[in-house]
C-alpha positions as CSV (number, residue, x, y, z in Angstrom):
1,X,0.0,0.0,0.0
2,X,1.0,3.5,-1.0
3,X,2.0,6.1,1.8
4,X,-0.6,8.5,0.4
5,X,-3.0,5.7,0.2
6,X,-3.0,5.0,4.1
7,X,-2.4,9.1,4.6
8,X,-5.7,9.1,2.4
9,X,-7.6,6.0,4.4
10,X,-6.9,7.2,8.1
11,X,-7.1,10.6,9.6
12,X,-4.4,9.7,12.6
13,X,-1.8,8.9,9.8
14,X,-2.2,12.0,8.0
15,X,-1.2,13.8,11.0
16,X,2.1,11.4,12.0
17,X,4.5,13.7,9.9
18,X,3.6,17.0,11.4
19,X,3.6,15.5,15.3
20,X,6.7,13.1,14.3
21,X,9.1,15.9,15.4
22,X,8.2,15.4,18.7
23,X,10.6,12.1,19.1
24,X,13.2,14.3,17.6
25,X,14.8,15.2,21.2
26,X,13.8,14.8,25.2
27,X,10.5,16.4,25.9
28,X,10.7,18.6,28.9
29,X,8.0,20.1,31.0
30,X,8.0,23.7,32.8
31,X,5.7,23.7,35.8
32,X,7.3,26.6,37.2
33,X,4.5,29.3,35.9
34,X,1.7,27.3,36.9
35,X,3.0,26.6,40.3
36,X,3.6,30.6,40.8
37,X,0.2,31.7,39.0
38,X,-2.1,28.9,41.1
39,X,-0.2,27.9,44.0
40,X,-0.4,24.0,42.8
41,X,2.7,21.3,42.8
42,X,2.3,18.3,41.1
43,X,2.6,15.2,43.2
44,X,5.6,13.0,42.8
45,X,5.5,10.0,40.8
46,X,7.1,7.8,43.0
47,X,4.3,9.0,45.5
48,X,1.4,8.5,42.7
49,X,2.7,5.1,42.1
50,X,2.5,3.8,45.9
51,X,-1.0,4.4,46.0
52,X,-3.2,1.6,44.9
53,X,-5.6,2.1,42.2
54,X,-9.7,2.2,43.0
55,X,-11.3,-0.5,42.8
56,X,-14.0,-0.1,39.9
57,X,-17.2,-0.4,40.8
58,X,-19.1,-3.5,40.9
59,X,-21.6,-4.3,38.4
60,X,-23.2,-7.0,40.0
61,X,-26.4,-6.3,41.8
């Protein structure tokens, strides 16, 4: 199958080559101005990952 034929069959693939520069180098994220602006920290991933995850509801009567 032709690259313009897939770009042409699915909407995600068309958009691959404009988003593929993202892999291009380390993503890094700047909290700073939202921490100074609302007051907020994020929380730790080692501390996100020691909680356990809800339990989903049942669906059983």
């Amino acid at each position: 199958m032709r690259r313009e034929s897939v770009v042409a069959a699915d909407a995600v693939m068309a958009e691959l080559p404009e988003i593929a520069c993202q892999y291009d180098r380390e993503l890094l994220l700047d909290t700073s101005e939202t921490e100074r602006v609302l007051g907020v920290r994020a929380t730790a991933l080692d501390s996100v990952l020691e909680e356990p995850a809800p339990s989903a509801p049942s669906e059983r009567p």
